[in-house]
Biotite code that builds the C-alpha atoms (Angstrom):
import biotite.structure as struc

atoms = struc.array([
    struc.Atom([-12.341, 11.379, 30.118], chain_id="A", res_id=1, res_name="UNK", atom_name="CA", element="C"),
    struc.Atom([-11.186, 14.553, 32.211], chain_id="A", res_id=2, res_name="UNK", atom_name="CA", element="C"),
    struc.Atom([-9.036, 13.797, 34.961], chain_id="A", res_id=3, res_name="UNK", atom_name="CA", element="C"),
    struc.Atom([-12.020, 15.537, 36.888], chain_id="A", res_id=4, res_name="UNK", atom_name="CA", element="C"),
    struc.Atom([-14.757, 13.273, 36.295], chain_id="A", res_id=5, res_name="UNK", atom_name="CA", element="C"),
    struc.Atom([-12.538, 9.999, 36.949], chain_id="A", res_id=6, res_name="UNK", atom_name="CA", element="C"),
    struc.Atom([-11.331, 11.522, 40.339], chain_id="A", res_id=7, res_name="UNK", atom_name="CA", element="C"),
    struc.Atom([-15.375, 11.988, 41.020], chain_id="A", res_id=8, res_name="UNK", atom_name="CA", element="C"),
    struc.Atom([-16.355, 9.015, 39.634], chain_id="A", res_id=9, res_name="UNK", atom_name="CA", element="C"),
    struc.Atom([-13.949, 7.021, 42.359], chain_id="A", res_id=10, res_name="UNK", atom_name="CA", element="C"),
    struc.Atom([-14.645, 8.976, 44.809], chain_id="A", res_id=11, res_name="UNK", atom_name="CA", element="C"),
    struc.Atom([-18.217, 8.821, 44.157], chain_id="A", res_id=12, res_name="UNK", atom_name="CA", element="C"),
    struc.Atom([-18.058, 4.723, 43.959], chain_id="A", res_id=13, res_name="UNK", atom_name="CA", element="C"),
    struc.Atom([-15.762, 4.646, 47.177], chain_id="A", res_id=14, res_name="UNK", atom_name="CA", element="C"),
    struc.Atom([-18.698, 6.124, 48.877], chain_id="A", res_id=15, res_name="UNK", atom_name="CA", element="C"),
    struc.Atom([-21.441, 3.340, 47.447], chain_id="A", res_id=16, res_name="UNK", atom_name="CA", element="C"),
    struc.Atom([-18.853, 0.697, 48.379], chain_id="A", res_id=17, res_name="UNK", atom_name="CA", element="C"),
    struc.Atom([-18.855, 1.850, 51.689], chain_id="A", res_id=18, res_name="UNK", atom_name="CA", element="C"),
    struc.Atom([-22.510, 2.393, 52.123], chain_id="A", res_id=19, res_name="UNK", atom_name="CA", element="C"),
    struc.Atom([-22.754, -1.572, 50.499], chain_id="A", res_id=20, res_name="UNK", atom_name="CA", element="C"),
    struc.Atom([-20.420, -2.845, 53.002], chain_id="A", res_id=21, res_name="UNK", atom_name="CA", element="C"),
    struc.Atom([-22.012, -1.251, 55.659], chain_id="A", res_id=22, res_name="UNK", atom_name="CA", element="C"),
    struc.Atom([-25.636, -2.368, 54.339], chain_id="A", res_id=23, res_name="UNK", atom_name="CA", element="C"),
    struc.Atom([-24.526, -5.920, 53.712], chain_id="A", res_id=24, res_name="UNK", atom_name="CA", element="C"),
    struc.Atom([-24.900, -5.607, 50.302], chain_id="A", res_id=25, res_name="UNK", atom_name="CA", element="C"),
    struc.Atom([-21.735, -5.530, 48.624], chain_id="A", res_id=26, res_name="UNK", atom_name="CA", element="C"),
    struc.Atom([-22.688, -8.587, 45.835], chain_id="A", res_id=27, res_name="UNK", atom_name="CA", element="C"),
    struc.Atom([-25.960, -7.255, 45.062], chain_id="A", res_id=28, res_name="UNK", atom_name="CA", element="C"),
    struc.Atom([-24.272, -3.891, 44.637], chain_id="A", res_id=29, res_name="UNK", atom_name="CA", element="C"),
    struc.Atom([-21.689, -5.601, 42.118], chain_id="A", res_id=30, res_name="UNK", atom_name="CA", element="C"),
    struc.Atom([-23.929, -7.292, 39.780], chain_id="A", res_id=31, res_name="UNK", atom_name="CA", element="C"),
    struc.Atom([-26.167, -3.898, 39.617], chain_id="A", res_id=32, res_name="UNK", atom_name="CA", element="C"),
    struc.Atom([-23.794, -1.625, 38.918], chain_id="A", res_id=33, res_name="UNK", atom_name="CA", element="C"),
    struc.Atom([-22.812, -3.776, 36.626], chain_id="A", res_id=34, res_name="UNK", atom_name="CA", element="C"),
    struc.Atom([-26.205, -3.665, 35.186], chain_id="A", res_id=35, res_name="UNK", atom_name="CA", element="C"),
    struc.Atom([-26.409, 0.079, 35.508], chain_id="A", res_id=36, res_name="UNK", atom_name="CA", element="C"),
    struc.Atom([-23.483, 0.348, 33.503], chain_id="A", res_id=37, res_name="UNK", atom_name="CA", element="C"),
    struc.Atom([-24.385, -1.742, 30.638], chain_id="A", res_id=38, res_name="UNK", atom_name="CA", element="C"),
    struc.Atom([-27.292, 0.544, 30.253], chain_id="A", res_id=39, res_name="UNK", atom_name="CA", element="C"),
    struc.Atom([-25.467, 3.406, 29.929], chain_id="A", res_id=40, res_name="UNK", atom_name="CA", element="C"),
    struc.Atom([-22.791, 1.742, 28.089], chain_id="A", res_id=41, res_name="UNK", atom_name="CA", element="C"),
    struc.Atom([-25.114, 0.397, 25.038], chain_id="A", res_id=42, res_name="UNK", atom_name="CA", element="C"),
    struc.Atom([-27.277, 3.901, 25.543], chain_id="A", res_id=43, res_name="UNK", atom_name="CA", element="C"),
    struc.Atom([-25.268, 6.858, 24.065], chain_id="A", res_id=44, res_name="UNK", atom_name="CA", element="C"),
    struc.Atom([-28.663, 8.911, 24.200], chain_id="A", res_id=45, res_name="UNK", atom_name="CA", element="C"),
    struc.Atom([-28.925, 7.902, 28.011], chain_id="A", res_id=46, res_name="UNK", atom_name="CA", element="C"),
    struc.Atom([-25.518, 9.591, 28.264], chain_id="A", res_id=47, res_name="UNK", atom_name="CA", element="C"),
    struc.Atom([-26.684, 12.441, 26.166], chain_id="A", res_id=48, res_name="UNK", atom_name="CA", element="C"),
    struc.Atom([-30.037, 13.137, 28.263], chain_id="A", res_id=49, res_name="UNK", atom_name="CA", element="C"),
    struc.Atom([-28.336, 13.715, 31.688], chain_id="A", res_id=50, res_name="UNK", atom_name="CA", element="C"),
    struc.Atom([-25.923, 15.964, 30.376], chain_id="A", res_id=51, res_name="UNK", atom_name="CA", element="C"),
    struc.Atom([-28.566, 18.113, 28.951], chain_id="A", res_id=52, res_name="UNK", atom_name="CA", element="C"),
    struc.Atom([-29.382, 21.216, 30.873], chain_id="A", res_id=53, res_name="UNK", atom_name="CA", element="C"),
    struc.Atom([-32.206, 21.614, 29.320], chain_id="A", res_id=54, res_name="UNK", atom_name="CA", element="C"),
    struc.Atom([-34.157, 19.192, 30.889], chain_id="A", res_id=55, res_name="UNK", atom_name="CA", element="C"),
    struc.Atom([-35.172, 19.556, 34.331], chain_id="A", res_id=56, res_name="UNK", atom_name="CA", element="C"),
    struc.Atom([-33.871, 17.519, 37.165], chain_id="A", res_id=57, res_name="UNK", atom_name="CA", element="C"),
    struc.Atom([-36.738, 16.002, 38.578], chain_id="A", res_id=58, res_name="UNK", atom_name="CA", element="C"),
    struc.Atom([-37.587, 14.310, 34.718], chain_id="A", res_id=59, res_name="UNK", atom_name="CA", element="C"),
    struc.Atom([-34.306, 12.649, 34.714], chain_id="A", res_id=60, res_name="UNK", atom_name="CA", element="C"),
    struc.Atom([-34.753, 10.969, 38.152], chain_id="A", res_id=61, res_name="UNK", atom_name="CA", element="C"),
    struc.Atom([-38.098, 10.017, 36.925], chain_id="A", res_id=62, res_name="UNK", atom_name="CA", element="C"),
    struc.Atom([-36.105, 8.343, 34.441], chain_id="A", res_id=63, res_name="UNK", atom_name="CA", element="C"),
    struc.Atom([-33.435, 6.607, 36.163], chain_id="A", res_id=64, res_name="UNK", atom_name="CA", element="C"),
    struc.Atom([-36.909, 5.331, 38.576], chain_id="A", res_id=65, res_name="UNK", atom_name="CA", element="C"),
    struc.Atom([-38.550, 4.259, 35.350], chain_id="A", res_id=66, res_name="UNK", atom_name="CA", element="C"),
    struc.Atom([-35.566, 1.857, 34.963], chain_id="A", res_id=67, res_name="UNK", atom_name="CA", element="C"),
    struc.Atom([-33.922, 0.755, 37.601], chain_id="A", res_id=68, res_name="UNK", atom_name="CA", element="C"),
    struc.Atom([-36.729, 0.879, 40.042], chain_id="A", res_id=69, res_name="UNK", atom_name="CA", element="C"),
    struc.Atom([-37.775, -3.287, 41.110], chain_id="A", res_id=70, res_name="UNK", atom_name="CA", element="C"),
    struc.Atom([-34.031, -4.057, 38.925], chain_id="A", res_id=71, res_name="UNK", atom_name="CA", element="C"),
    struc.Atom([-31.617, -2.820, 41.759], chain_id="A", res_id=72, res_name="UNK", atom_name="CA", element="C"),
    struc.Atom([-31.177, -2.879, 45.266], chain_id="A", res_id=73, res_name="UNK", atom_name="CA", element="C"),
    struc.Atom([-33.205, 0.545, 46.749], chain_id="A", res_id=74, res_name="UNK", atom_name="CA", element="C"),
    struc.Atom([-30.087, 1.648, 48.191], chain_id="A", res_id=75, res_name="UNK", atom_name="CA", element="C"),
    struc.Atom([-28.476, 2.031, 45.081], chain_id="A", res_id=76, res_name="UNK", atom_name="CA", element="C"),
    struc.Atom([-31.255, 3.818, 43.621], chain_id="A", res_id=77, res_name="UNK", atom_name="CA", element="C"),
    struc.Atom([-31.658, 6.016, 46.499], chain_id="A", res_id=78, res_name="UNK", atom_name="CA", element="C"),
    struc.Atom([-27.728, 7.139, 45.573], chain_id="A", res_id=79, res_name="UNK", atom_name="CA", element="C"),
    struc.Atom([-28.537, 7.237, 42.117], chain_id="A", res_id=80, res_name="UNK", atom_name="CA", element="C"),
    struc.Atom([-31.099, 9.246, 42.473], chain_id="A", res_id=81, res_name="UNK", atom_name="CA", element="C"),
    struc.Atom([-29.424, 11.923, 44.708], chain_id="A", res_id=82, res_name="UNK", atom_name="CA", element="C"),
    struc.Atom([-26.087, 11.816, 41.755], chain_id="A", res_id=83, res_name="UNK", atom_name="CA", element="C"),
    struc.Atom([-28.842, 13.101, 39.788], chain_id="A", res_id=84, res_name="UNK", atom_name="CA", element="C"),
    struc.Atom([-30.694, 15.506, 42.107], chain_id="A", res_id=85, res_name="UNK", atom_name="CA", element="C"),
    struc.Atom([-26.313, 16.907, 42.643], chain_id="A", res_id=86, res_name="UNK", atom_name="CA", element="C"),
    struc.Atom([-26.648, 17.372, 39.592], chain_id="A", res_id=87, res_name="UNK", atom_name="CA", element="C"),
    struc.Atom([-24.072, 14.963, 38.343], chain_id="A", res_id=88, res_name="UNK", atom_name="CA", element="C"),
    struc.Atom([-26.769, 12.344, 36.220], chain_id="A", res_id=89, res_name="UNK", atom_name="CA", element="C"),
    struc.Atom([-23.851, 12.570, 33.593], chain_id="A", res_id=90, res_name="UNK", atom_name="CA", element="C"),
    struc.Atom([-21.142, 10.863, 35.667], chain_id="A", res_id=91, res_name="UNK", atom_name="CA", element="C"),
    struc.Atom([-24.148, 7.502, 36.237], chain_id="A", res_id=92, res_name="UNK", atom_name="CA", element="C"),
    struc.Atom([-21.667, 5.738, 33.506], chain_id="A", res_id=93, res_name="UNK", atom_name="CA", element="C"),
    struc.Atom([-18.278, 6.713, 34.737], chain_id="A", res_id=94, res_name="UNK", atom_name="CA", element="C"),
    struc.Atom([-19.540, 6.050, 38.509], chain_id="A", res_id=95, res_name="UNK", atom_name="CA", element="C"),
    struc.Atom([-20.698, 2.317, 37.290], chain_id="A", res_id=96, res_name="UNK", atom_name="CA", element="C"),
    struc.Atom([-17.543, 1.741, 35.687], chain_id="A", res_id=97, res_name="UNK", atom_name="CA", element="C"),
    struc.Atom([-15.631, 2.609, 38.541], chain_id="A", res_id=98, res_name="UNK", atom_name="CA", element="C"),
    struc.Atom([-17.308, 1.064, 41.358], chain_id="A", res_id=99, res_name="UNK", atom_name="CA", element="C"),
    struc.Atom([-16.584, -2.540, 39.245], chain_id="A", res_id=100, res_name="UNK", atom_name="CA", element="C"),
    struc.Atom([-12.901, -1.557, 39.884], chain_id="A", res_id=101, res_name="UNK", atom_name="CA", element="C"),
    struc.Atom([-13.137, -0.262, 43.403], chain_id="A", res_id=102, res_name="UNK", atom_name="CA", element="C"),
    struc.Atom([-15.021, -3.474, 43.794], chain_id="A", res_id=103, res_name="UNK", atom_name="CA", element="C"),
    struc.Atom([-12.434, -5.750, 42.680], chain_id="A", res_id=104, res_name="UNK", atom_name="CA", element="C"),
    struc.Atom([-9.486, -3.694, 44.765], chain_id="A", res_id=105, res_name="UNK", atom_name="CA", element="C"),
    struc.Atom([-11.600, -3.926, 47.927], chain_id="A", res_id=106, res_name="UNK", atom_name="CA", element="C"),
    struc.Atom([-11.533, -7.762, 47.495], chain_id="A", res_id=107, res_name="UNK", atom_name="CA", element="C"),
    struc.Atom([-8.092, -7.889, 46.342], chain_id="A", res_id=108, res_name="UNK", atom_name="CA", element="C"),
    struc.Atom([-8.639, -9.117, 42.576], chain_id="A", res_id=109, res_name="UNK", atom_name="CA", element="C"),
    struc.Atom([-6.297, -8.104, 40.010], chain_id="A", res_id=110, res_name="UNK", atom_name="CA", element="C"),
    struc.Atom([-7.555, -7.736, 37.012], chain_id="A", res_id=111, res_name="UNK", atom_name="CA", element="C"),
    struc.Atom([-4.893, -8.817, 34.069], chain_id="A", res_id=112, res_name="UNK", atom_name="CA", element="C"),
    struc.Atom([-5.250, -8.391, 30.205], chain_id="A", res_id=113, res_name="UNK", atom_name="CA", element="C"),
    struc.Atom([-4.049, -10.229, 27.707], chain_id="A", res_id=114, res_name="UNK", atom_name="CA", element="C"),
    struc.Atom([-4.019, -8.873, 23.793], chain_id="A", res_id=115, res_name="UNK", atom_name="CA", element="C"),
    struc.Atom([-2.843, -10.421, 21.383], chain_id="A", res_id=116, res_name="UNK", atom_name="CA", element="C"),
    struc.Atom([-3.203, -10.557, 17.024], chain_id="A", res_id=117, res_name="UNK", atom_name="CA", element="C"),
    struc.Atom([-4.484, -14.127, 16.944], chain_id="A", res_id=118, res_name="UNK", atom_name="CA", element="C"),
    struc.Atom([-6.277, -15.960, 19.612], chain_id="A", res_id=119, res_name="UNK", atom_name="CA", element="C"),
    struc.Atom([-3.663, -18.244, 22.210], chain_id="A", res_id=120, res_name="UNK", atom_name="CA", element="C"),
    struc.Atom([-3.313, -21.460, 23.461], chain_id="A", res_id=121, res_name="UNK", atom_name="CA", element="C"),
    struc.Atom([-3.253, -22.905, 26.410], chain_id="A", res_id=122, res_name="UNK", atom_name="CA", element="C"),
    struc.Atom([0.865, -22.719, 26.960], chain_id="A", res_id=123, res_name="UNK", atom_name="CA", element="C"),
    struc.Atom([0.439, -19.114, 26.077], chain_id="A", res_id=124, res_name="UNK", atom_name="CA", element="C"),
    struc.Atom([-1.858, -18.578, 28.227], chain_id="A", res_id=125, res_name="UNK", atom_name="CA", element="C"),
    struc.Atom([-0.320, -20.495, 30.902], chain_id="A", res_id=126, res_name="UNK", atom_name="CA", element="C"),
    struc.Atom([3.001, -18.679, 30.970], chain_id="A", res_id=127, res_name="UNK", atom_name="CA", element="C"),
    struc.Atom([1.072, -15.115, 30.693], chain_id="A", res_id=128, res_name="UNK", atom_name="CA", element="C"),
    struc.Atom([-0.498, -15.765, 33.801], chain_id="A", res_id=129, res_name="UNK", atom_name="CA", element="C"),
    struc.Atom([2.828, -17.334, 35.640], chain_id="A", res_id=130, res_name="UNK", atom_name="CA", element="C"),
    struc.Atom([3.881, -13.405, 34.667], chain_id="A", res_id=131, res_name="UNK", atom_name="CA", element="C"),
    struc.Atom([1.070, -11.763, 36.126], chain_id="A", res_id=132, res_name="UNK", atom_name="CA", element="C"),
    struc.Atom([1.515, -14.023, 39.208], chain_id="A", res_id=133, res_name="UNK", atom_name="CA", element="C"),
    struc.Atom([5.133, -12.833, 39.297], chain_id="A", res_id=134, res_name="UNK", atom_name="CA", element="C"),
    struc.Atom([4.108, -9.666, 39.313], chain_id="A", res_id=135, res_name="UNK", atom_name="CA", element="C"),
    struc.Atom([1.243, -9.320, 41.723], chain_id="A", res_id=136, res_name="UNK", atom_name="CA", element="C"),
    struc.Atom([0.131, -11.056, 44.948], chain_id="A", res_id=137, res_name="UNK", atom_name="CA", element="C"),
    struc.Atom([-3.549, -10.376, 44.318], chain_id="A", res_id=138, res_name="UNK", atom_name="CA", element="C"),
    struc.Atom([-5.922, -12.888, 43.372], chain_id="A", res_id=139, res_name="UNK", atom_name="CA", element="C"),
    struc.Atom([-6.103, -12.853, 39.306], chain_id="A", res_id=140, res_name="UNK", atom_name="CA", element="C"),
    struc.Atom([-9.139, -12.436, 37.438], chain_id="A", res_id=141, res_name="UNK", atom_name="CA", element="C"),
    struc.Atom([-8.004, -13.061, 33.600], chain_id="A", res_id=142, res_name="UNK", atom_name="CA", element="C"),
    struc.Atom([-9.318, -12.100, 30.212], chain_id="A", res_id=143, res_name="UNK", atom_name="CA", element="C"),
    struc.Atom([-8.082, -12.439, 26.567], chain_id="A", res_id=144, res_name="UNK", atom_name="CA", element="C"),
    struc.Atom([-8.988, -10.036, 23.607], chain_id="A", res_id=145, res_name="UNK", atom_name="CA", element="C"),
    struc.Atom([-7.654, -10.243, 19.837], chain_id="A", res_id=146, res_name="UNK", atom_name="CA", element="C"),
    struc.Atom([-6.706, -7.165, 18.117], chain_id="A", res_id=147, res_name="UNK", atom_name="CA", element="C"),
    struc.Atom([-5.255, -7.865, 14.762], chain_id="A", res_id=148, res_name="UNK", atom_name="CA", element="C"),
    struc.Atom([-4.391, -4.598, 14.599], chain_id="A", res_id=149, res_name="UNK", atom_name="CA", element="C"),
    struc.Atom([-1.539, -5.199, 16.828], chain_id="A", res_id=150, res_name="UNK", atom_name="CA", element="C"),
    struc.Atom([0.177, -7.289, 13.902], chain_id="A", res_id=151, res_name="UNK", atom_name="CA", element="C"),
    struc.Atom([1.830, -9.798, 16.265], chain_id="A", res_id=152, res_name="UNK", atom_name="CA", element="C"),
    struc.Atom([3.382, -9.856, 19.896], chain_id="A", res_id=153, res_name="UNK", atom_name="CA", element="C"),
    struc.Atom([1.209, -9.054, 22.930], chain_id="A", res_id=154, res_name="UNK", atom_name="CA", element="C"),
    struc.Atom([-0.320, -6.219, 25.231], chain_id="A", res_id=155, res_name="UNK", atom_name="CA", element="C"),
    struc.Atom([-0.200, -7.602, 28.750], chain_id="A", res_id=156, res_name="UNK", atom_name="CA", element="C"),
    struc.Atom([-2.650, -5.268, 31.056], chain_id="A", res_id=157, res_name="UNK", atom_name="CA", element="C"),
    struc.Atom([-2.082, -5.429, 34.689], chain_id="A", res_id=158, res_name="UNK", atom_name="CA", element="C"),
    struc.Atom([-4.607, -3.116, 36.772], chain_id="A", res_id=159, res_name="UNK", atom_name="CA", element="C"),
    struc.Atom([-2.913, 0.199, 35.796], chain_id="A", res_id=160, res_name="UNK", atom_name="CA", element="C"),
    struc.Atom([0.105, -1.196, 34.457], chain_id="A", res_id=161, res_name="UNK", atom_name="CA", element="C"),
    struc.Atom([0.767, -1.846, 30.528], chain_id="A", res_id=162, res_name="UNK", atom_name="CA", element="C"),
    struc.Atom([3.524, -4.224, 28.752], chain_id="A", res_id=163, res_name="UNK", atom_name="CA", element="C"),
    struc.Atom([3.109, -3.362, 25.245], chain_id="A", res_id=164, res_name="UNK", atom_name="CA", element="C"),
    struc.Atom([5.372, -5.949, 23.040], chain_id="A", res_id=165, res_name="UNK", atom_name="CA", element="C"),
    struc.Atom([3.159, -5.900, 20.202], chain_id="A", res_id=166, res_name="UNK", atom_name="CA", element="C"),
    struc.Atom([4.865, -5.428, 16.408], chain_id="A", res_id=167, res_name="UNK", atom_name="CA", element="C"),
    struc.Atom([2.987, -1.973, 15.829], chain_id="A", res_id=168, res_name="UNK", atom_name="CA", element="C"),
    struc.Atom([4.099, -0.248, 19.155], chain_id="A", res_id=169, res_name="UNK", atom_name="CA", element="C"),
    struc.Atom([7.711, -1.451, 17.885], chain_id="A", res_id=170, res_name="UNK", atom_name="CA", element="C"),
    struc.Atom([7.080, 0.054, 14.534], chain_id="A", res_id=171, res_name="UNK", atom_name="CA", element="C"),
    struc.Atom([5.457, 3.130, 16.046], chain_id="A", res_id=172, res_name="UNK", atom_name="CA", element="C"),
    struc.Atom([8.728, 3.580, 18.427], chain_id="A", res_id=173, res_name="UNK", atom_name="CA", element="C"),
    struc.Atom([11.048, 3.274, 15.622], chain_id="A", res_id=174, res_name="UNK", atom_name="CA", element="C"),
    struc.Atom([8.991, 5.384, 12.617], chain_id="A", res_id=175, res_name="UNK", atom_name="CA", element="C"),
    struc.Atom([9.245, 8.054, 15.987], chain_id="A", res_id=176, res_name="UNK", atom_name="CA", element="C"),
    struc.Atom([13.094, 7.105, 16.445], chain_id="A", res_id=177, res_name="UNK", atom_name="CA", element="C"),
    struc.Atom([13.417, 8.177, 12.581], chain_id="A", res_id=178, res_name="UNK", atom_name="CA", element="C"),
    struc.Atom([11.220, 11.055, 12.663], chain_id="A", res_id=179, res_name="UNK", atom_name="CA", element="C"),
    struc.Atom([13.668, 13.224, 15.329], chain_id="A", res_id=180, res_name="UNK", atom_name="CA", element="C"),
    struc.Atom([17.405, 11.820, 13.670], chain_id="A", res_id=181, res_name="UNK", atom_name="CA", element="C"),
])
């Protein structure tokens, strides 16, 4: 993604945090954005449509009506529908995605990642988030992923931070290392 469009997109979901807070809304606003981003996400075409010039605005707010209308708080479709009249109907996605994170730093919840080749146990898990505790004061929220393609060792995630101690960033440093000598 252009560093453009994520600068809007937070900007863009600082503003509908604010406008939730101030509206009293700021769960309902969570779980549909969260919503409005799985749409997107698991609709490419979606994507596709508002990006097209081709078709007019008022047809694409008819769409994003057509399916959010009675799902999410008016509010947010009042501000979705004026992204799109700006507009800017192709950053709906990045703008969903973002308020989830501008979301979780306006409550103070860290969000930590662990990846790893095979799935962990409990120890593992336990001492991976004694790290991220370390590290951060913020409340944790955690998640595990398995990515065989890693080989073996872990990716630790913490917000914007990255620990990568996985066997192919090791090989990938070294066939580098060998490459320049």
């Amino acid at each position: 993604m252009p560093q453009r469009s994520h600068i809007l997109n937070k900007r863009y979901a600082r503003a509908l945090l604010s406008l939730a807070v101030e509206n009293n809304i700021l769960e309902r606003s969570y779980r549909d954005m969260q919503g409005i981003y799985e749409v997107f996400k698991n609709n490419k075409s979606l994507g596709i449509l508002f990006k097209s010039p081709v078709i007019r605005v008022s047809k694409k707010q008819n769409i994003v009506s057509q399916l959010f209308k009675n799902k999410v708080h008016p509010l947010i479709l009042r501000y979705m529908l004026i992204i799109v009249r700006k507009q800017r109907g192709n950053l709906l996605e990045g703008i969903s995605n973002a308020y989830l994170r501008v979301y979780k730093e306006y409550l103070g919840i860290e969000q930590v990642k662990l990846t790893t080749a095979v799935p962990v146990d409990d120890t593992v898990r336990a001492r991976a988030l004694e790290a991220a505790r370390k590290i951060t004061p913020h409340e944790i929220e955690f998640e595990e992923s398995v990515d065989p393609d890693i080989i073996g060792g872990f990716i630790l995630n913490l917000g914007d931070k990255q620990f990568n101690a996985s066997v192919k960033h090791r090989m990938q440093r070294i066939r580098k290392h060998l490459q320049n000598h």
